[in-house]
GUMIFI-449502 format. One record per residue (C-alpha): residue number from 1; residue in three letters; chain; x, y, z. Coordinates in Angstrom, 2 decimals. Layout:
BEGIN
 seq type mol      xx      yy      zz
 NUM  Ala   A       X       Y       Z
...
//
This chain:
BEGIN
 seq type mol      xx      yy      zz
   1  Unk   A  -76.91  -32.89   42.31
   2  Unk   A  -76.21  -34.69   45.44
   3  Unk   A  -72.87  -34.12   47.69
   4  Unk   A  -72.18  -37.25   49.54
   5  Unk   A  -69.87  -36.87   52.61
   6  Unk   A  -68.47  -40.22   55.11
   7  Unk   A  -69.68  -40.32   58.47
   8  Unk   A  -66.54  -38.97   60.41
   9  Unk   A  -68.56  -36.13   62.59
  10  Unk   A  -71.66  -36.30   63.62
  11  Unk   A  -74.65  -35.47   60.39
  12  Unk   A  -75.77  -32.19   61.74
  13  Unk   A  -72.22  -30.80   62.10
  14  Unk   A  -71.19  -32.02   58.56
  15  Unk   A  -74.31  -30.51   56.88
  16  Unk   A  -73.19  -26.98   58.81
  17  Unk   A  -69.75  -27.84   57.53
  18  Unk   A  -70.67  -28.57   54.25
  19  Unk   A  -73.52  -25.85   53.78
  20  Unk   A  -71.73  -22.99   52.30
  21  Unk   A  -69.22  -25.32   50.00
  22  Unk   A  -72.48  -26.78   48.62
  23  Unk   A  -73.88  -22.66   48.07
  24  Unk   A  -71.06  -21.62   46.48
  25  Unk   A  -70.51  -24.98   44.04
  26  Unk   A  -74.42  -23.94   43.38
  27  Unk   A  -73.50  -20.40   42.58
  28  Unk   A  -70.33  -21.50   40.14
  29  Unk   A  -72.33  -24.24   37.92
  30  Unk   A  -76.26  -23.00   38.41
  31  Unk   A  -76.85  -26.36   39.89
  32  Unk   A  -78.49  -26.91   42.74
  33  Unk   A  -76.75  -29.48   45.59
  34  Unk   A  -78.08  -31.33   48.17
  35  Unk   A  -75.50  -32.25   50.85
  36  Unk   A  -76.03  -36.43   51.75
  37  Unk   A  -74.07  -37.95   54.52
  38  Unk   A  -73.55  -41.96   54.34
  39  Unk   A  -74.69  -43.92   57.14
  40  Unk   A  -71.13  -45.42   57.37
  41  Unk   A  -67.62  -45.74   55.83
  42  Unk   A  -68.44  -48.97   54.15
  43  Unk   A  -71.72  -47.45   52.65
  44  Unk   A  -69.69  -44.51   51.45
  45  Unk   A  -67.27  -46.80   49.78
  46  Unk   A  -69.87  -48.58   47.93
  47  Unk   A  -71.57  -46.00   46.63
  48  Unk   A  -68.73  -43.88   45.23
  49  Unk   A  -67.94  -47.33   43.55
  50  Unk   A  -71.12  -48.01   42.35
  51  Unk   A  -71.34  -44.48   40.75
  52  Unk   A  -74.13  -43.75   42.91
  53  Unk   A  -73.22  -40.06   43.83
  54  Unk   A  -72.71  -36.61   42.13
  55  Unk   A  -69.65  -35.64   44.11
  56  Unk   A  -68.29  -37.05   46.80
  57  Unk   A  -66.19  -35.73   49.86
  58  Unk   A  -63.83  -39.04   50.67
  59  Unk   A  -61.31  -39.55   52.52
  60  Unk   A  -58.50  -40.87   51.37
  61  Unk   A  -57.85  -44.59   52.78
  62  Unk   A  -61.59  -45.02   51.96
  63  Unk   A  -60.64  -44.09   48.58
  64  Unk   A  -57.88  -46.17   48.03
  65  Unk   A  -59.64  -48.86   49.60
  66  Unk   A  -62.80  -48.14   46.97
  67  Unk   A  -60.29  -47.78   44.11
  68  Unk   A  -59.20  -50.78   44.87
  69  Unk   A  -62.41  -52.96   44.40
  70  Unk   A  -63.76  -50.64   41.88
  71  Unk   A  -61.34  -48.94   39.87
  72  Unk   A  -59.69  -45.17   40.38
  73  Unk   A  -62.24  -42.39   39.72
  74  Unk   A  -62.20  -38.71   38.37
  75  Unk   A  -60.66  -37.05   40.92
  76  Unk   A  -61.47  -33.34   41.05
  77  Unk   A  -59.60  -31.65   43.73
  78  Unk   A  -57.91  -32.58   47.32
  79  Unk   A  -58.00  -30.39   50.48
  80  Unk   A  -54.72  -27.96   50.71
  81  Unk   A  -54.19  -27.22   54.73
  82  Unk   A  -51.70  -24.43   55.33
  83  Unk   A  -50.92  -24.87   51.92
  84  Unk   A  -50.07  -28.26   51.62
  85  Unk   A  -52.61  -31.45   50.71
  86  Unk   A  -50.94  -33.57   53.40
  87  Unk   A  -52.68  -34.08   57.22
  88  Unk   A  -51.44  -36.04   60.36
  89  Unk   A  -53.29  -38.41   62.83
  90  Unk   A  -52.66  -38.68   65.97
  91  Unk   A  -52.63  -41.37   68.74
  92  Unk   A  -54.11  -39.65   71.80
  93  Unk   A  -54.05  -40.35   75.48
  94  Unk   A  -55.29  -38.50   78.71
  95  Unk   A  -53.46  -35.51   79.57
  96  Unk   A  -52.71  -37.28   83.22
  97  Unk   A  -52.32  -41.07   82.42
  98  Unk   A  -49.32  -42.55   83.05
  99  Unk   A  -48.93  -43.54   79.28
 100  Unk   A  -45.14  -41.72   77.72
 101  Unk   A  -44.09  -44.07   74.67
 102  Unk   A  -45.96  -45.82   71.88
 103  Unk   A  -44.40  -49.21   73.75
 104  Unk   A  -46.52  -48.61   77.01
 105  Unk   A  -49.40  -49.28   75.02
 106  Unk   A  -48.50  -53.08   75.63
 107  Unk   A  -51.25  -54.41   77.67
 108  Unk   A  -53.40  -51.20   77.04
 109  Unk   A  -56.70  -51.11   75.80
 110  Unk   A  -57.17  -49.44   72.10
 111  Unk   A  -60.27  -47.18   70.50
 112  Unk   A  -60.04  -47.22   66.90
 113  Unk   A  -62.10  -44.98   64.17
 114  Unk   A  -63.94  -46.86   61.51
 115  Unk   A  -62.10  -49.82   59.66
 116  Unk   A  -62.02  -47.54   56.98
 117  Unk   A  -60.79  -44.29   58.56
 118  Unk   A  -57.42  -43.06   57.60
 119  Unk   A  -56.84  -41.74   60.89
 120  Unk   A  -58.71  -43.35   62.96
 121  Unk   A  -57.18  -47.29   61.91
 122  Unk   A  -55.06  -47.13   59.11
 123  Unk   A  -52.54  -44.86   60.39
 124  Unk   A  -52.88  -45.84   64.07
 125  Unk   A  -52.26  -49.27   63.56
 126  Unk   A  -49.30  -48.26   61.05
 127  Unk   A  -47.82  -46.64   64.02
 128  Unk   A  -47.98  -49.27   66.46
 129  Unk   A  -46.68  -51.83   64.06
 130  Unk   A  -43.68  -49.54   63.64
 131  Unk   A  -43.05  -49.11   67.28
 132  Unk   A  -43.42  -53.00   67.37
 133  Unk   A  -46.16  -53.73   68.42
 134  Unk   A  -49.31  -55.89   66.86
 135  Unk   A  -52.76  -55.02   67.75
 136  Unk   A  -52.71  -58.48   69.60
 137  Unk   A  -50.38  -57.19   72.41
 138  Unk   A  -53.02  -54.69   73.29
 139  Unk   A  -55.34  -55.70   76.28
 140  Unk   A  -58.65  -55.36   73.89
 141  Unk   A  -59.39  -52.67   71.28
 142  Unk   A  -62.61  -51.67   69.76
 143  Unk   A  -64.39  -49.66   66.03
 144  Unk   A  -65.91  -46.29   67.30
 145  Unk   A  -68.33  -44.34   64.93
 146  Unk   A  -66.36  -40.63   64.76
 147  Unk   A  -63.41  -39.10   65.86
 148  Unk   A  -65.28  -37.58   67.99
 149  Unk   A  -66.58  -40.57   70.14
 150  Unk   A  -62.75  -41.73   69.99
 151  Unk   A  -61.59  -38.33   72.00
 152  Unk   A  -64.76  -38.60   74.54
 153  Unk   A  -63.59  -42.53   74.76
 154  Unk   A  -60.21  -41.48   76.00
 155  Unk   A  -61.28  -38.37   78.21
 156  Unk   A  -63.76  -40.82   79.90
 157  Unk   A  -61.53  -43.39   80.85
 158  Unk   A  -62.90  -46.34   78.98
 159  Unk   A  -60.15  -46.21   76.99
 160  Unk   A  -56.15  -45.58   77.57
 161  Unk   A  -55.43  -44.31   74.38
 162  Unk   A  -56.68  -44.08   70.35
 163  Unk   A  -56.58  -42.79   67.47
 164  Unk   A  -58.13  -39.49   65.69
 165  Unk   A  -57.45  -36.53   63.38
 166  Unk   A  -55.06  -34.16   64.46
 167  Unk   A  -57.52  -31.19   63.63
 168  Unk   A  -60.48  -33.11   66.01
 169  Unk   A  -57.49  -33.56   68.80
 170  Unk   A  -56.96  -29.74   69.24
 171  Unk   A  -60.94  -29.27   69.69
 172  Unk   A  -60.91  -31.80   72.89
 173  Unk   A  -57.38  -31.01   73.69
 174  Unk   A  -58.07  -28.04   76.10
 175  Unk   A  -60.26  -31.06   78.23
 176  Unk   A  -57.52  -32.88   78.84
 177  Unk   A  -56.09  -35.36   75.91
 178  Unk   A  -52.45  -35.28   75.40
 179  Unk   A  -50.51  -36.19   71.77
 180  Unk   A  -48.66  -39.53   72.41
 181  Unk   A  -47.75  -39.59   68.73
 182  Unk   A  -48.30  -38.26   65.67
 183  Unk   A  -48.04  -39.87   62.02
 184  Unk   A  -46.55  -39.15   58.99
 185  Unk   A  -47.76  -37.07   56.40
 186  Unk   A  -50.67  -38.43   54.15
 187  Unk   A  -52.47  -36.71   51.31
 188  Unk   A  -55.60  -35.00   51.93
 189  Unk   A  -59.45  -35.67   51.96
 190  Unk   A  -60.63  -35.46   47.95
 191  Unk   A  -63.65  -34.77   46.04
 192  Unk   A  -64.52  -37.42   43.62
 193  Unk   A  -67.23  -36.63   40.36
 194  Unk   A  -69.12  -39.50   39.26
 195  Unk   A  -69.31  -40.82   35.98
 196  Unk   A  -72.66  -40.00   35.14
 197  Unk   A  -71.83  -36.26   34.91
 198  Unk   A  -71.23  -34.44   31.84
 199  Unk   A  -67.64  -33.72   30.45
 200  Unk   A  -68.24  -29.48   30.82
 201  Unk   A  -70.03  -29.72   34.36
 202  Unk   A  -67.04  -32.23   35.61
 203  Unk   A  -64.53  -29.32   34.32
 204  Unk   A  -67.04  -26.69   35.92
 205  Unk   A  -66.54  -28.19   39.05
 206  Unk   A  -63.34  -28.96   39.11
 207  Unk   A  -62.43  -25.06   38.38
 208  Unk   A  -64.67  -23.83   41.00
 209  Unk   A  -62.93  -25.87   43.52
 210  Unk   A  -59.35  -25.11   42.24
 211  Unk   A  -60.58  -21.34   42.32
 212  Unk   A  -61.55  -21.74   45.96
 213  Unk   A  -59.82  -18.92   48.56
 214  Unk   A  -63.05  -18.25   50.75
 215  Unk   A  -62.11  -18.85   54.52
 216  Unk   A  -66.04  -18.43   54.97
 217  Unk   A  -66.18  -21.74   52.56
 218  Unk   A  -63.22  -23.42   53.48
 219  Unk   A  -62.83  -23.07   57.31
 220  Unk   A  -66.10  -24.70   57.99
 221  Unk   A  -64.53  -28.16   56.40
 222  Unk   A  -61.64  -27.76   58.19
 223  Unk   A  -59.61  -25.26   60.36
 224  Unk   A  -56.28  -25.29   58.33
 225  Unk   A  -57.93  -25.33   54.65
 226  Unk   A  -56.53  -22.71   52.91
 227  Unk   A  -57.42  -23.65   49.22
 228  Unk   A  -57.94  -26.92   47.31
 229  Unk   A  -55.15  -28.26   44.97
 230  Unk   A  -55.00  -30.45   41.70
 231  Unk   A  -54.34  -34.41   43.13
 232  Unk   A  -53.61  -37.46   41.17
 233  Unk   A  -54.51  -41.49   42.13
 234  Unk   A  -50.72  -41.82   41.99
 235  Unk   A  -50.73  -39.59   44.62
 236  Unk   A  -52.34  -42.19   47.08
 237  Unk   A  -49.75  -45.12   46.39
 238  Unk   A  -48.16  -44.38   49.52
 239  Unk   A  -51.20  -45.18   51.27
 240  Unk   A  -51.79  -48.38   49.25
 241  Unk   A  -48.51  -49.47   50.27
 242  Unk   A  -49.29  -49.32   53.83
 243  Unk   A  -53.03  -50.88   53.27
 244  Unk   A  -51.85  -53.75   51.83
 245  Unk   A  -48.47  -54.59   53.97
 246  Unk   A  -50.67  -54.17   57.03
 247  Unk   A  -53.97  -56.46   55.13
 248  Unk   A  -56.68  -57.05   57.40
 249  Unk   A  -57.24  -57.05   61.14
 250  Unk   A  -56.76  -60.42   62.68
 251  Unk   A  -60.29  -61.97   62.95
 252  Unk   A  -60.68  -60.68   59.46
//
């Protein structure tokens, strides 16, 4: 079986990430699992819609988005941090800029995640719409790859400010970025069978994952995870809400 993760950290550091998730799924179900990262959101999207993976890591603005051009699939568990299958982004800035509000972004310039990262677009542009202000009235904005490059944009100046996971935020913190804001609660990453696996190896799964307490497994894929919990597509609505009042960005 293949274990397909999006691109939001570099390959190497999701395959160490992923490594002993993938051993231990191996150990539960006697299968063996080859970790796969996607050479971009879009890519990602496609394939989970195209039932062109095993299981799937996703997160979850890619997976409304791919739900919503190809249907909902069989969900088989969400990430639980600190015991709750919610996570925040944040929009960052350099600890000594003179940026304090949201509104003194006016005129700024922008770094933004993928298109199809949760944190790194869909929730930052959420929040500047709510503090009132469009992505025109920034000074020029731009797509980076990872959260990572996002943070290094900001720390070296080429941007004033952006938008990244909270968890990728506290590992670039210490260097100098600063929390200008921080969103509102969204549900978690998700793993995602494919179709083409059999009823009793999609429950197999789905237990083994549900059964997870291993910090050894679950730390790895993120600092907070404490477990993984049951998670419905009804669950994501909220998000779909916000996808489609938003639509596309201008030049679209």
């Amino acid at each position: 079986m293949q274990l397909w993760i999006h691109p939001y950290l570099p390959a190497p550091e999701l395959v160490r990430r992923f490594t002993p998730l993938a051993r231990y799924l191996e150990e539960k179900t006697g299968r063996k699992i080859e970790i796969k990262i996607s050479p971009s959101y879009e890519n990602h999207e496609k394939r989970l819609g195209e039932d062109r993976a095993d299981i799937a890591f996703v997160g979850p603005f890619s997976y409304v988005h791919m739900s919503e051009l190809h249907g909902s699939k069989t969900i088989l568990a969400a990430v639980e941090g600190n015991g709750k299958a919610q996570f925040h982004g944040v929009i960052a800035v350099r600890q000594d800029g003179p940026i304090k509000t949201i509104q003194d972004l006016a005129g700024r310039s922008f770094a933004f995640g993928d298109k199809e990262s949760t944190m790194g677009t869909l929730l930052p542009r959420f929040m500047l719409r709510e503090a009132g202000l469009g992505v025109d009235r920034l000074s020029h904005y731009t797509f980076l790859n990872s959260h990572n490059d996002v943070a290094l944009a900001i720390l070296g100046g080429i941007y004033d400010a952006g938008g990244l996971k909270e968890e990728v935020f506290h590992e670039y913190a210490s260097r100098g970025l600063r929390i200008l804001a921080k969103s509102p609660p969204v549900p978690e990453h998700l793993f995602l069978a494919g179709k083409k696996l059999p009823a009793p190896l999609v429950k197999s799964l789905r237990s083994a994952l549900l059964q997870l307490k291993d910090p050894a497994v679950l730390t790895p894929i993120q600092k907070t995870a404490t477990g993984m919990a049951p998670a419905t597509d009804q669950v994501y609505d909220g998000l779909r809400h916000i996808a489609r009042n938003l639509g596309p960005m201008p030049g679209e």
